[in-house]
C-alpha positions, 0 to 999 in steps of 0.5 A: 813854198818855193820850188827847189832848184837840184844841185850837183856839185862835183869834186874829188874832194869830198870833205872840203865840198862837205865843208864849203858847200854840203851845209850851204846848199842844206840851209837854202832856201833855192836849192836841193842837193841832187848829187855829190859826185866825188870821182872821174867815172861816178860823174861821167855816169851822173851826167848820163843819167839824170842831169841837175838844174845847176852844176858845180864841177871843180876842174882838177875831178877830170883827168884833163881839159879836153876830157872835162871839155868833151862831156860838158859839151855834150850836157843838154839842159844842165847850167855849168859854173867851173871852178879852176884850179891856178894851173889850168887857169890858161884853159879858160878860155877854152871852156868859154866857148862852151854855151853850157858853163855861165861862169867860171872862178878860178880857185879859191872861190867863195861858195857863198858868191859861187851859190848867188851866181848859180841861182841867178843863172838858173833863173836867167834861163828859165826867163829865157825860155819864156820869153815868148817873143819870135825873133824878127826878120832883117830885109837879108832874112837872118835873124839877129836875137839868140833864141830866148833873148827879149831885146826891149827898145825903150824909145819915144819921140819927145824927151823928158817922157821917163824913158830912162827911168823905165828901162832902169826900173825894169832892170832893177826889177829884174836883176835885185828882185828876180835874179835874171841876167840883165844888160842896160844899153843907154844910148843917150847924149849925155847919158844919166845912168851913172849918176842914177845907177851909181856906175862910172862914165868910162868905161862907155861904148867907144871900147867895142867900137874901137876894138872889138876882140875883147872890147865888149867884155871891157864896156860892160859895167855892173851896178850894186844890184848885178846889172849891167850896164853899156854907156854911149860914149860921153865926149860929143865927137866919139858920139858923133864919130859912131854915126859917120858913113862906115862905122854906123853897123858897129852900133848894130854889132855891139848890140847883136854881140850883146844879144849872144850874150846869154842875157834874159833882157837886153834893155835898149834906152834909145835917144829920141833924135833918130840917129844911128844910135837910135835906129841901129839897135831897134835893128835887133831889138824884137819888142818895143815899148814906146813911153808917153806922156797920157796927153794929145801930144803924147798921141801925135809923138806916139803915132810918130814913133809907130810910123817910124819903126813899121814903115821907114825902119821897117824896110830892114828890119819887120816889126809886126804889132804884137811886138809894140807896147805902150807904157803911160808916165806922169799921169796926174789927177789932172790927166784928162786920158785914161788909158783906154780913151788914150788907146782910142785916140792914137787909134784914130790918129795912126788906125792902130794902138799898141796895149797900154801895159802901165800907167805910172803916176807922177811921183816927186819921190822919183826925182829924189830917188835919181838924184840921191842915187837910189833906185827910183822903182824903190821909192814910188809904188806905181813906177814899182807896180810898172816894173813888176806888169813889164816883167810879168808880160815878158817873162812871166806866164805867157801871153798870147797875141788873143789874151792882149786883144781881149784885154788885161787888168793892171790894178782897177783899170781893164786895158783893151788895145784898139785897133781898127779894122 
C-alpha cells in the first residue's frame, strides 16, 4: 500500500472545509488528514509542534498578511498552497516570495485541482532531495543549480539520434506518471515540441530575453499532462539575434532562472550545432545524457561530444565523469554493438565511456505516436522502459558513483561502464 502523505488544512471556517475538503482527503488514496485547525492561536500552536507534509491555509484565518507572512517564513519542511480571498489579492506577490508556498489560488478554488496540485508538489520535492548529483562549479567558483535541481542536457553530435524524443519521454514520464515538477527546455531550430506535445509556437524564449522582469513566467507553456514547457524562438533572426556578441548570457540566464524554479527536472534538449544555444545551457546543466545511435559512427560522435563538454566546455564550467551518460536509440536485430561492446569501443577511441543507461529499439510506433500528437513513450515499450531506467537512476533509489562502476541490470543486458586506466 502507498505511503499517505499527512495534511493539514487550515481555515476559520470549518464547515465549508468539512464540506470542500474533509471527504476528499478521507477517500484518497495519497493522503491523510493530520490536522484541521480552525483559529488564529490553534494553527500558530500546529505549525510549532509538528509540521504536515502539505498545508492548505485559506489567507482570511490571519489577522493579517504580515502575521500570515512571518510564520510561514519560518516553516522548516512543510509545502504551502495559499488559497486568497479576492481582497488580499494584491498581497500576492508577496507570499511568492516565500520558498515555502508552491502555489497560490485566489478564491473560490476547486479542491479537486488544489488536491492534484498538492500532490504533485510534494512529490516534486521528495525528488528533489534525492536528486543526488553535486552542483558543478563555474571557472568563477559559483554554483548555478538550486540544490536539489538535476539539470539534464539531452545532447548529441549528429541529428536524427532521438534526442528529442528522449528528453520528452523522460518528462512525460516524470509529470503523467510521477507527479514531479518538470520544465522542458527545447532549444532546437525548428523546434518539434509543439507539434509532438500539442503546445503553441509562441509564446517561445525570446519573452525572457526581450524582458526579463516577469518574461519567464510569460515563456512558459504547459502540455495536457502538466509539463512544462520553453521553446526557442521560431523565426531564424531572433534565433540568431540571441547568439550575437552580448546577448549570448541571456540564454545562460534563462536557464539559471528556470533552475530557482523549484522544478525537480529541468531537461535540456540542446541542438547539435554547437551555438550558444547549445553551450550556454550545458553552463547550468550538472548532468548529461548524450544519445547515439549503437554504430561506429555514433562512437566517433560521441567521443566528439565527450571532448567537447570536458575539454573545450569545461574550461567555464567542470564536468566531471560521473555526471555522463549515455543512452543508446534505434537499435534494431541488425545492430552489431551491444552496449557493453559499444562502451568498449568509445573507451578505446576517447579512453573513457560513460554508463549505457538505455538501450531503445527502433519502433515505427514512435514516429506514428509524434505525428498523431501522442506521447511516443506511450506507444513503444522500450523507449517506456528508457524513461522509467532514466527516472529511477535520477530520482529513484540512489545511485553511487561505486554501484555505476560495477555495473546495472536494464532488462537481461548487465551493463558494465569502461574506462581505462
Amino acid at each position: 500500500m502507498a505511503e499517505k502523505y499527512p495534511v493539514g488544512i487550515a481555515g476559520p471556517d470549518l464547515n465549508r472545509i468539512g464540506a470542500e475538503y474533509t471527504n476528499l482527503i478521507s477517500t484518497h488514496e495519497r493522503f491523510a488528514l493530520a490536522s484541521l485547525p480552525a483559529s488564529w492561536r490553534a494553527f500558530q500552536d500546529i505549525v510549532q509542534e509538528s509540521e504536515p507534509m502539505l498545508l492548505i491555509v485559506f489567507a482570511e484565518i490571519a489577522p493579517s498578511p504580515d502575521a500570515l507572512k512571518d510564520i510561514l517564513a519560518k516553516l522548516k519542511k512543510a509545502v504551502v498552497i495559499l488559497l486568497l480571498p479576492s481582497h488580499w489579492a494584491q498581497f500576492q506577490g508577496v507570499f511568492e516570495q516565500l520558498g515555502q508556498v508552491r502555489k497560490i489560488f485566489i478564491q473560490p478554488a476547486a479542491p479537486k485541482e488544489v488536491l492534484a496540485y498538492g500532490l504533485t508538489a510534494i512529490e516534486t520535492e521528495i525528488a528533489r532531495n534525492r536528486s543526488t548529483s553535486p552542483l558543478q562549479s563555474t571557472s568563477g567558483g559559483a554554483t548555478s543549480a538550486a540544490v536539489g535541481t538535476r539539470v539534464i542536457a539531452f545532447v548529441s553530435a549528429q541529428g536524427g539520434v532521438g534526442r528529442s524524443t528522449l528528453a520528452e519521454a523522460m518528462g512525460f514520464e516524470l509529470v503523467a506518471r510521477r507527479n514531479i515538477r518538470t520544465l522542458l527546455l527545447s532549444f532546437d531550430l525548428p523546434t518539434c515540441a509543439p507539434l509532438r506535445l500539442g503546445t503553441r509556437f509562441a509564446p517561445t524564449a525570446a519573452e525572457y530575453l526581450q524582458r526579463t522582469e516577469g518574461g519567464f513566467r510569460d515563456a512558459v507553456q504547459s502540455t495536457a499532462d502538466g509539463l512544462d514547457v520553453i521553446i526557442a524562438p521560431d523565426q531564424s533572426t531572433a534565433y540568431a539575434a540571441a547568439m550575437r556578441d552580448g546577448e549570448q548570457a541571456k540564454i545562460h540566464d534563462l536557464v539559471n532562472h528556470a533552475s530557482h524554479q523549484l522544478y525537480a527536472a529541468i531537461l535540456l534538449d540542446l541542438p547539435t550545432n554547437e551555438s550558444a544555444w547549445m553551450v550556454q545551457p550545458l553552463r547550468v546543466a550538472n548532468t548529461v545524457v548524450i544519445v547515439s545511435r549503437p554504430t561506429t559512427e555514433g562512437i566517433r560522435a560521441c567521443g566528439h561530444v565527450m571532448e567537447l563538454l570536458t575539454e573545450v566546455i569545461g574550461a567555464q564550467h567542470r564536468f566531471t565523469r560521473d555526471a555522463f551518460f549515455l543512452v543508446l536509440n534505434h537499435r534494431t536485430p541488425k545492430t552489431v554493438y551491444t552496449a557493453p561492446a559499444f562502451a568498449t569501443e568509445l573507451a578505446k577511441h576517447a579512453h573513457w565511456s560513460p554508463p549505457v543507461l538505455a538501450v531503445v529499439d527502433e519502433d515505427p510506433e514512435i514516429t506514428r505516436a509524434q505525428d498523431g500528437g501522442r506521447p511516443a513513450v506511450s506507444a513503444s515499450e522500450s523507449l517506456g522502459r528508457a524513461a522509467a531506467t532514466m527516472v529511477e537512476t535520477f530520482y529513484g533509489q540512489a545511485r553511487g558513483t561505486d554501484s555505476l562502476r560495477r555495473g546495472f541490470k536494464i532488462g537481461r543486458i548487465k551493463i558494465r561502464p569502461t574506462e581505462e586506466h
